[in-house]
C-alpha positions as CSV (number, residue, x, y, z in Angstrom):
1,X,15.1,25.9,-2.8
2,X,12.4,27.2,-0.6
3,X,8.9,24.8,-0.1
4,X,6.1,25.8,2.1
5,X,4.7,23.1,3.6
6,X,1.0,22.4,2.0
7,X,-1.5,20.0,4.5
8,X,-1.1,16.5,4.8
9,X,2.8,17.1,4.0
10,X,5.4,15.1,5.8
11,X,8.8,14.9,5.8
12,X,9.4,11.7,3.6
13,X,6.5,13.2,1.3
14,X,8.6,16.1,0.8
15,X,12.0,14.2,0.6
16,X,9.8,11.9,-2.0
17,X,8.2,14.6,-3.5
18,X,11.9,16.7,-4.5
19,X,13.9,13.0,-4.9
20,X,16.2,13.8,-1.7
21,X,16.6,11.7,1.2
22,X,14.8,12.6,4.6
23,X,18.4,13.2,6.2
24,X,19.6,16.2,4.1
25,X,16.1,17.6,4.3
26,X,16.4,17.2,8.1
27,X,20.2,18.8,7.9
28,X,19.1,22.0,6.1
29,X,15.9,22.6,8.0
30,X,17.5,22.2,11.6
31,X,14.5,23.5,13.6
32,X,12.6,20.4,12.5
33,X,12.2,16.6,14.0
34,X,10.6,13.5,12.8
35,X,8.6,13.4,15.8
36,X,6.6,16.3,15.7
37,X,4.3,16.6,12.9
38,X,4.7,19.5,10.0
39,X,2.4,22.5,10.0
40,X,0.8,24.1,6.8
41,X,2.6,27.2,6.4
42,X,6.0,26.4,7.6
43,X,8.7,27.3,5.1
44,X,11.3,24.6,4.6
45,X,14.4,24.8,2.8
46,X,15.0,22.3,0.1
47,X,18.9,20.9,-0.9
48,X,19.5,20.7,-4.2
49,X,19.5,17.2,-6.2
50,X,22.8,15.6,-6.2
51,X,23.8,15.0,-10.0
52,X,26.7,12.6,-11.7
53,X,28.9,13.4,-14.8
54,X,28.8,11.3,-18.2
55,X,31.6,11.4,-20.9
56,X,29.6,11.2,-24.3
57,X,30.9,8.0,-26.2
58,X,31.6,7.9,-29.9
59,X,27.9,6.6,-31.2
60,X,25.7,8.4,-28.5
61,X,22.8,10.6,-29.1
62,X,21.0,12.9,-26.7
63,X,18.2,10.3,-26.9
64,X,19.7,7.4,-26.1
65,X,21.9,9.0,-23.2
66,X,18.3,10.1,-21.8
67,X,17.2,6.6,-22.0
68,X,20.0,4.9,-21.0
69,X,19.3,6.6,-17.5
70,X,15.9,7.2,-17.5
71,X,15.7,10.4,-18.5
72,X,13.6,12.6,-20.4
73,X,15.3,14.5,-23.3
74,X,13.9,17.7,-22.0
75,X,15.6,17.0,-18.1
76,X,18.7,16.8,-19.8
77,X,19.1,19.1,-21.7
78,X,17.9,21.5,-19.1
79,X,20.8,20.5,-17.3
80,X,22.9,21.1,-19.6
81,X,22.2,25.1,-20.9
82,X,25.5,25.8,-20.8
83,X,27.0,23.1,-23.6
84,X,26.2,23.0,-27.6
85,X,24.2,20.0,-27.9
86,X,23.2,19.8,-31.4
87,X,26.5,18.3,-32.3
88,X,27.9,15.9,-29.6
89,X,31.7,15.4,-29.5
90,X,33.4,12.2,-27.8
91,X,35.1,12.6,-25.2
92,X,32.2,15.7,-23.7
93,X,31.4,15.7,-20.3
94,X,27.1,15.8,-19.7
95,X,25.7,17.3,-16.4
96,X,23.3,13.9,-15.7
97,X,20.5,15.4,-13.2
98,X,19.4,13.0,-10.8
99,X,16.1,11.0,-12.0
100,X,13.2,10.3,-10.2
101,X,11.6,7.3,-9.5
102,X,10.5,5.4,-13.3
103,X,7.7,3.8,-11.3
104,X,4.3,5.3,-11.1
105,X,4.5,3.6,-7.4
106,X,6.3,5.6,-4.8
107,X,7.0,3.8,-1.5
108,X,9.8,5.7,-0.3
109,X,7.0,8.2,1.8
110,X,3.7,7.5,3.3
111,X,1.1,6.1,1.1
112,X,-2.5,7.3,1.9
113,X,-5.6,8.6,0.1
114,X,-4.4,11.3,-2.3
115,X,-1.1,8.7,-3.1
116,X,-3.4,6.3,-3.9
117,X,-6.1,8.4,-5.9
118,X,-3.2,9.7,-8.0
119,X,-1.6,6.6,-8.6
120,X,-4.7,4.8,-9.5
121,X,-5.6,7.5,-12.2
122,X,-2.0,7.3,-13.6
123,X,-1.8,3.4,-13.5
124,X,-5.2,3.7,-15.3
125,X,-4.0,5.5,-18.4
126,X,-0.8,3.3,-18.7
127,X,-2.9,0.3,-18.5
128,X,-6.2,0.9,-20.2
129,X,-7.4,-2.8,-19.1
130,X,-7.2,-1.6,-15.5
131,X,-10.9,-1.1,-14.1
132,X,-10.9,1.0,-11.1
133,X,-14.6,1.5,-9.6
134,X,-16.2,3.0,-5.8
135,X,-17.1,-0.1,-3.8
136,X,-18.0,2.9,-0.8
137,X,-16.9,5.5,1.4
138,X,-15.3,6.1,4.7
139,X,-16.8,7.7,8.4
140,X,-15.2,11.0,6.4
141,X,-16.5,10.7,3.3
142,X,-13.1,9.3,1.2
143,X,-13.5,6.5,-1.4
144,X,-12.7,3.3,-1.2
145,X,-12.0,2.2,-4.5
146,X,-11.0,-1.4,-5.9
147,X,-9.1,-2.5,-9.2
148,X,-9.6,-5.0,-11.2
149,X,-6.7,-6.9,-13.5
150,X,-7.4,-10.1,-15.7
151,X,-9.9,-11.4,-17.5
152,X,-10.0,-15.0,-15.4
153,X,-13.1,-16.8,-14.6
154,X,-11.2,-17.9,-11.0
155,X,-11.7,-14.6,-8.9
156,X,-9.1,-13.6,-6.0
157,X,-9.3,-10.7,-3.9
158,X,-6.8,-8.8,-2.1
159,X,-7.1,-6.4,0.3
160,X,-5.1,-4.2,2.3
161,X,-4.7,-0.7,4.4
162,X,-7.4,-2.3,6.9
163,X,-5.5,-1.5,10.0
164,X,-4.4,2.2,10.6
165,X,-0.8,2.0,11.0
166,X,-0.6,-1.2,9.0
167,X,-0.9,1.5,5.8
168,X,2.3,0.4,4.3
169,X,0.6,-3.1,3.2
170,X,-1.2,-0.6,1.0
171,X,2.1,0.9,-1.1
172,X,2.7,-2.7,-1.0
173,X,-0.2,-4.0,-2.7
174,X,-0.4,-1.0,-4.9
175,X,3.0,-1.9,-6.3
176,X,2.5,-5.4,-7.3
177,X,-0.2,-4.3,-9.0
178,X,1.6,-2.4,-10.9
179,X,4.6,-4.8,-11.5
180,X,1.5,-7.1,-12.4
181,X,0.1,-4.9,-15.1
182,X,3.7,-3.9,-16.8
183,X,4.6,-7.6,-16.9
184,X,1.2,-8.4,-18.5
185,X,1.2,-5.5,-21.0
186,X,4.5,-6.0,-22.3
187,X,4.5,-10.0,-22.0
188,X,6.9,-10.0,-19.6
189,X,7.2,-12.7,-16.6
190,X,6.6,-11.9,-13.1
191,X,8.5,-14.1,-10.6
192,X,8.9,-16.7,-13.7
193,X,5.5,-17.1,-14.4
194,X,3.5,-15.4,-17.7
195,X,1.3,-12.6,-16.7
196,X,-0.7,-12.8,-19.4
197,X,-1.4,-16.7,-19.4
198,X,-2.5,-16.2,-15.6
199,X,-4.7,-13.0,-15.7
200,X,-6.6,-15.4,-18.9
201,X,-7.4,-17.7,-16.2
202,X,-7.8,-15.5,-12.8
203,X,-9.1,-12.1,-12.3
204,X,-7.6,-10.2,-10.1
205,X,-9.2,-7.5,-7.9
206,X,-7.6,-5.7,-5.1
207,X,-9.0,-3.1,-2.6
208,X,-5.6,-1.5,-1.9
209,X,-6.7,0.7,1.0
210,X,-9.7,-0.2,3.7
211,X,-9.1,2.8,6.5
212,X,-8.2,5.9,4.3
213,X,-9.4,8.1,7.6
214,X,-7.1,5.9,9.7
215,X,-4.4,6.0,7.7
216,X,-4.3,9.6,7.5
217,X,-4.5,10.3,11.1
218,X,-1.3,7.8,11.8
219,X,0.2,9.5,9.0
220,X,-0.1,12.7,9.7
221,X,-1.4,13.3,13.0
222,X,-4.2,15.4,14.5
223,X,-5.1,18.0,13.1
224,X,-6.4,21.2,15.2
225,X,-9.3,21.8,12.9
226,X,-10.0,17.6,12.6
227,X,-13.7,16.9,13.0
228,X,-13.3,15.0,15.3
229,X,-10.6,15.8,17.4
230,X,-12.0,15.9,20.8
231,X,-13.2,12.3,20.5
232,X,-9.6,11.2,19.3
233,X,-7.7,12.9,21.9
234,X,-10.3,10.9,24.8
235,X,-10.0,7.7,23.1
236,X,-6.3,7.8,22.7
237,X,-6.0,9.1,26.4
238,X,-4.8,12.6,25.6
239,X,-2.0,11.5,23.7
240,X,-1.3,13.5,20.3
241,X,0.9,10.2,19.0
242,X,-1.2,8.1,16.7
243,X,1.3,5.5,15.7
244,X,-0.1,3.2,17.5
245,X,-3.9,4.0,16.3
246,X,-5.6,0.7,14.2
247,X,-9.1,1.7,14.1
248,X,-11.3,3.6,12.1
249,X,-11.9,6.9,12.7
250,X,-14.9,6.4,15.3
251,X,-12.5,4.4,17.2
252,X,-13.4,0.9,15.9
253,X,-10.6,-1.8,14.2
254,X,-12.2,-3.0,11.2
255,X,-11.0,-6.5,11.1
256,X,-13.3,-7.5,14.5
257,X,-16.5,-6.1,12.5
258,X,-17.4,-9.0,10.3
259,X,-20.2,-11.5,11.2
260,X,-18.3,-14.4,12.4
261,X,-18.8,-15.0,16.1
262,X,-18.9,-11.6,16.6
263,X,-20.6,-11.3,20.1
264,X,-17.8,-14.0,21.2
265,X,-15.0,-11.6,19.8
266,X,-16.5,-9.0,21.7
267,X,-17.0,-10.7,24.7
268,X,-12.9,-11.7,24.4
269,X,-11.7,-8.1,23.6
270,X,-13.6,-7.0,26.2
271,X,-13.4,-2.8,25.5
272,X,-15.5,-0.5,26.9
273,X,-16.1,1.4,23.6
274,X,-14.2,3.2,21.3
275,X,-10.0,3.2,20.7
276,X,-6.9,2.8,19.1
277,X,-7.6,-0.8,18.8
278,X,-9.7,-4.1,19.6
279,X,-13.2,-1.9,19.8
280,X,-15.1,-4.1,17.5
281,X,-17.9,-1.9,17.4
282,X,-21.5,-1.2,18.7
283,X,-22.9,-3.8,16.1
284,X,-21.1,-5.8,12.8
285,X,-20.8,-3.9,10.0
286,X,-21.7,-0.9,11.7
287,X,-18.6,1.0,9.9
288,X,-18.7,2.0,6.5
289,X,-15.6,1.3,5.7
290,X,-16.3,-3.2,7.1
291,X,-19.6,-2.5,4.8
292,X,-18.6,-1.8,1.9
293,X,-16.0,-4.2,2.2
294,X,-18.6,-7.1,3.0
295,X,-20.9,-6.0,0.5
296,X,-17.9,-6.2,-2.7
297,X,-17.2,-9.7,-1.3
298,X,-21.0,-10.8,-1.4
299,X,-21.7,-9.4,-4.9
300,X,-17.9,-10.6,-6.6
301,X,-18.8,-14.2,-5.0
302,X,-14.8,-14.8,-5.1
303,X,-13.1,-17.7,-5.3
304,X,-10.0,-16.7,-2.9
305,X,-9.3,-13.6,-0.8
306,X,-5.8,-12.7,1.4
307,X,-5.8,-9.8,3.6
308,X,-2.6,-7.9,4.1
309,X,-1.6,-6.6,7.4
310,X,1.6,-6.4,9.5
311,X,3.3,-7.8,11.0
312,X,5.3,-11.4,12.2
313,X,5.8,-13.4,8.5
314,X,2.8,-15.6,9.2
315,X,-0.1,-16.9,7.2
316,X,-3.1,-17.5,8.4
317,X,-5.6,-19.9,7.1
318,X,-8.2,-21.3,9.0
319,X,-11.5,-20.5,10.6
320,X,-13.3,-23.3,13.0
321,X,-13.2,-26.1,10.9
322,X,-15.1,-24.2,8.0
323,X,-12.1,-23.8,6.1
324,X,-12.3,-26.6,2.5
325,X,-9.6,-29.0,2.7
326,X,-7.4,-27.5,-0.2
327,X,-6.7,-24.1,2.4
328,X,-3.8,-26.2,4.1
329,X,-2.3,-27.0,1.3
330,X,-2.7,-23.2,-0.7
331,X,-0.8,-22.2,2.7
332,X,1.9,-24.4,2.6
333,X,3.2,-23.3,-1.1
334,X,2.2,-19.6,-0.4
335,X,4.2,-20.4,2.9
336,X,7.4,-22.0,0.7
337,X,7.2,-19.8,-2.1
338,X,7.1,-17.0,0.3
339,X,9.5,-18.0,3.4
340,X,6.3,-17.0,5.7
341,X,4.9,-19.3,8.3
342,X,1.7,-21.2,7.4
343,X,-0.3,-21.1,11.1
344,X,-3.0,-22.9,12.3
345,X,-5.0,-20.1,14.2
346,X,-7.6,-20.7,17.2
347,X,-9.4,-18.0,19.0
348,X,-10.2,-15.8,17.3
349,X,-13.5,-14.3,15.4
350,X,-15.2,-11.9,13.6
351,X,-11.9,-11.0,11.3
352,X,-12.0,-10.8,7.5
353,X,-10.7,-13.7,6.5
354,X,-12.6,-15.7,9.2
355,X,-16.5,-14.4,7.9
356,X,-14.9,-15.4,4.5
357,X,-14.2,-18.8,5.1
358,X,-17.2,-18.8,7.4
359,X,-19.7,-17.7,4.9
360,X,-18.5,-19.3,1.7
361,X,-16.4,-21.8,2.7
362,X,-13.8,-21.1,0.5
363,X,-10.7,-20.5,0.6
364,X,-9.4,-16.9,2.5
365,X,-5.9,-15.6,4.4
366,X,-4.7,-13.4,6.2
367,X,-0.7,-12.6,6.0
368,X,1.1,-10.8,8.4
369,X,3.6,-9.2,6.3
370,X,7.4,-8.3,7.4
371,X,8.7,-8.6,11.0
372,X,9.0,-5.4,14.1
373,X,7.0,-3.6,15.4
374,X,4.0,-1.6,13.6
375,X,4.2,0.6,12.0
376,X,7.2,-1.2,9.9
377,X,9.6,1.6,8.6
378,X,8.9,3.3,5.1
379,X,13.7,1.8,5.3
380,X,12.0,-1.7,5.1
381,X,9.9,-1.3,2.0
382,X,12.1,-2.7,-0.6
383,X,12.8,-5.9,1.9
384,X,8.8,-6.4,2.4
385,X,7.9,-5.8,-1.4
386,X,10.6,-8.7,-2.2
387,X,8.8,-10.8,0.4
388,X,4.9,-9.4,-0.6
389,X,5.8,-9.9,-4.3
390,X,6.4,-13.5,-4.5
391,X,3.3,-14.2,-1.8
392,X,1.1,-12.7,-3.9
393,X,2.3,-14.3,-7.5
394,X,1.9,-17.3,-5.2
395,X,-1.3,-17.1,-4.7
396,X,-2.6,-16.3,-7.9
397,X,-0.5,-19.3,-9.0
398,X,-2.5,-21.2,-6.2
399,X,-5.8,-19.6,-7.0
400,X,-5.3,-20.6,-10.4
401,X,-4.8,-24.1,-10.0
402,X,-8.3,-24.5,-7.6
């Protein structure tokens, strides 16, 4: 099947996008690599969907075939032209076209802006008691958006997506959500505890993606026509690879922009302006993006916040001294619940978590998620959302019990 490849397209989108795996997309579009990035334009060839045979069993129905593997009617029987299906004989054999994913959720690709806006729309719909609202915008005008599950009067806050190529925390994030609304709609349990019980007693409200500009440009490179291209290309020293890249868009890394010791953090970076990283900027708060962010803390007054970002399986959960005495022991069940490493950090400022704890002296984390070298591979995603999934459950267990 021919594609053309539309902007912001990568390979793993496309793989995602037709359910095939990025190797047989690689294999019958030879020219390519997963180094260099895809160009609008380019006209890929697409292999067909592998598929699996079914013998019909005395008792089946179209209908409950299609359910049995996920599939809707109309996929199946569009598979199946060729064959009289209004009366189903034992013993036929059924063309069964492979399904896509059931989940509105897709981490198998990389999860930025549009994945996010989409998702968020669809999870919406399925789950009316979602509330998805703008808490701001980015340097390049994109939303930042946060979502609110549960009706609790405790209030924890999770964010993610605040370091560019950290961006799988935000897939992450966005998929526990989701896992967290299903169980809670259809009274299911969630890591053995009731949904519905713990969303009566704690609201939940994530903000699944801080950097959408940074995001993007890890993602999917530099673009010639990118506003601000020549600025990029000096900060990241001529170099087109952005893999590395964790700050905004103007160069800064949001998570040294928050007004906690901030002239000391800047004194300890010690950059001479913009980058890929450690830049905290010319002032805090001076990014949009650390803004916005600050501003949805000050007016939710939460109760608890953990920041996602990757990596090493650690927790952190101190700040100075201002931390309340329960942090230490919220850290060590997140820790045992989670595997992760509860850690007692010193030296450094002017991070999320730290202006949290330093502000309202409450309790706030920050969990480096998985273990390698950033970013983690898309390959590691079901690992990580095993690991993500009972952290988080943790700490709204935790949260709950303040």
């Amino acid at each position: 099947m021919p594609y053309v490849v539309q902007p912001g397209d990568t390979l793993l989108r496309i793989a995602r996008m037709f359910n095939v795996n990025k190797e047989s997309l690689l294999a019958a579009n030879p020219g390519i690599s997963t180094v260099n990035p895809l160009f609008p334009g380019l006209l890929l060839s697409v292999p067909a969907q592998t598929a699996f045979i079914y013998r019909v069993q005395t008792g089946d129905t179209l209908l409950g075939i299609a359910g049995k593997f996920g599939l809707t009617l109309h996929a199946l029987m569009n598979a199946n032209r060729h064959q009289e299906l209004k009366q189903l004989q034992p013993g036929a054999l059924l063309t069964m076209p492979c399904a896509g994913s059931s989940r509105i959720v897709d981490g198998r690709a990389e999860y930025g802006q549009r994945e996010l806006m989409a998702d968020a729309e669809s999870l919406a719909k399925a789950y009316p008691f979602l509330q998805v609202e703008k808490i701001g915008a980015s340097v390049m005008g994109k939303p930042i958006i946060a979502i609110r599950l549960g009706e609790g009067p405790v209030k924890l806050h999770i964010n993610a997506g605040m370091h560019a190529n950290e961006w799988i925390t935000t897939s992450l994030l966005m998929t526990f959500l989701e896992d967290a609304a299903k169980a809670a709609s259809f009274g299911e349990k969630l890591c053995g505890l009731d949904m519905q019980a713990l969303l009566q007693r704690v609201t939940l409200w994530v903000v699944p993606l801080v950097n959408p500009d940074g995001a993007e440009l890890v993602q999917e490179g530099l673009q010639p026509d990118h506003p601000h291209a020549q600025e990029l290309l000096r900060w990241n020293k001529g170099s087109e690879r952005f893999n590395k890249w964790k700050a905004n868009i103007r160069g800064v890394d949001l998570n040294d922009q928050f007004p906690a010791f901030w002239e000391e953090e800047t004194a300890r970076r010690g950059t001479d302006g913009p980058g890929p990283r450690d830049y905290p900027g010319p002032s805090p708060l001076s990014e949009p993006e650390a803004k916005a962010l600050a501003e949805f803390t000050a007016e939710q007054q939460f109760d608890c916040v953990v920041a996602l970002h990757t990596q090493g399986q650690e927790i952190y959960w101190n700040y100075r001294g201002y931390e309340p005495p329960e942090a230490e022991q919220m850290a060590r069940k997140l820790g045992k619940d989670s595997g992760y490493k509860p850690v007692k950090l010193s030296g450094s400022d002017a991070g999320y978590k730290d202006w949290f704890i330093f502000q309202f002296r409450k309790p706030g984390f920050t969990v480096e998620v998985g273990y390698g070298v950033n970013p983690l591979p898309v390959e590691a995603f079901p690992d990580l959302n095993e690991e993500v999934r009972l952290l988080l459950v943790s700490a709204m267990e935790a949260a709950r019990s303040k």
